[in-house]
C-alpha positions, 0 to 999 in steps of 0.5 A, a space after each residue: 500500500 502507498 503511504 497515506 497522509 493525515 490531516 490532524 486538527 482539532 479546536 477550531 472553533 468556528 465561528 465563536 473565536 475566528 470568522 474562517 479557518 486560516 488559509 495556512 491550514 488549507 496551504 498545508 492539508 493541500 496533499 493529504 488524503 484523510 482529515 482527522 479533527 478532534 472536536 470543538 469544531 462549533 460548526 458544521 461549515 468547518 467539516 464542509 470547508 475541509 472536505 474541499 481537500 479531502 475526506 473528514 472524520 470527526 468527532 464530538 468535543 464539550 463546546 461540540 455538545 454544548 452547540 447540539 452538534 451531533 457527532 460521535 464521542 469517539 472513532 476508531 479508523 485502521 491504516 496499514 493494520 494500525 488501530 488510530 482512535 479519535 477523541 476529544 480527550 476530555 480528561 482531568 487533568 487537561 491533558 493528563 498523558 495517564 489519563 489518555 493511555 487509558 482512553 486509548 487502553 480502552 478503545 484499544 488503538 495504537 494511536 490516539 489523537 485527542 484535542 480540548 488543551 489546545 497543546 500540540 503534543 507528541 508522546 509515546 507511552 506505554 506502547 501508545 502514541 499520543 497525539 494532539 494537533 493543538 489549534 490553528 485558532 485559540 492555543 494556549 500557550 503554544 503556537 497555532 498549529 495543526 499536525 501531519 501524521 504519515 503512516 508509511 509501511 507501518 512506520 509512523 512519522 508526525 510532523 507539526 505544523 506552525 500556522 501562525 504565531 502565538 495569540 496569547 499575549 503572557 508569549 509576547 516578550 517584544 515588548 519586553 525589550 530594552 531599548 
């Protein structure tokens, strides 16, 4: 099988904390050949939009909920024999890697990629590989990025993508110089 290029997103929050998703994203999903967003979408528009480079799956995040947009809590996808689970990753504490072995423990996945820190992560631990694409739109402490997964003859490669700079004004340290 050839190698297969993923898209992952998640947090985008459309159109509560931005008007559209960043051109940049569409710029660096140009060539994939599946989508994975992890939740927090707040409109359908953003599955729409990004179903114009290639097929989505997604899944249900809090704000997701809150908004009545009905979309599975989790999905679980298999590439090259790899078991990818897809959650929103609402765990407490946020982000709590123990937490999310567990959810990947119990949908029994290779590779889990959750989103809701709005933290691009990359960790393995415990046999399980634990993704989050962060956000292209609001991160916290952290750049705005997105995320691509390639799984070639099984081999994995994940690579994070910058979008834009940093939004949260504790990260501007510009301001800060000396004169």
């Amino acid at each position: 099988m050839k190698k297969m290029l993923i898209g992952l997103i998640s947090d985008t929050h459309i159109p509560d904390r931005a008007k559209e998703i960043p051109q940049k994203v569409f710029d660096t999903f140009n060539n994939v050949d599946l989508i994975l967003h992890a939740g927090d979408l707040t409109s359908l528009k953003v599955i729409e939009e990004l179903e114009n480079i290639a097929p989505v799956i997604a899944i249900q995040g809090n704000m997701d909920r809150a908004k009545g947009i009905n979309l599975p809590v989790a999905k679980i996808i298999e590439v090259e024999g790899l078991k990818i689970g897809i959650a929103h990753g609402e765990v407490y504490p946020r982000a709590d890697t123990q937490q999310l072995v567990y959810l990947a423990k119990e949908l029994n996945v290779n590779i889990l990629i959750t989103g809701h820190s709005h933290q691009p992560k990359i960790e393995k631990t415990d046999g399980v590989l634990l993704l989050n694409p962060g956000s292209p739109i609001v991160p916290r402490l952290a750049d705005r990025t997105v995320m691509l997964l390639e799984i070639n003859n099984k081999e994995v490669d994940v690579e994070i993508i910058k979008i834009g700079a940093p939004v949260c004004s504790a990260l501007d340290f510009e301001k800060y110089k000396r004169n």
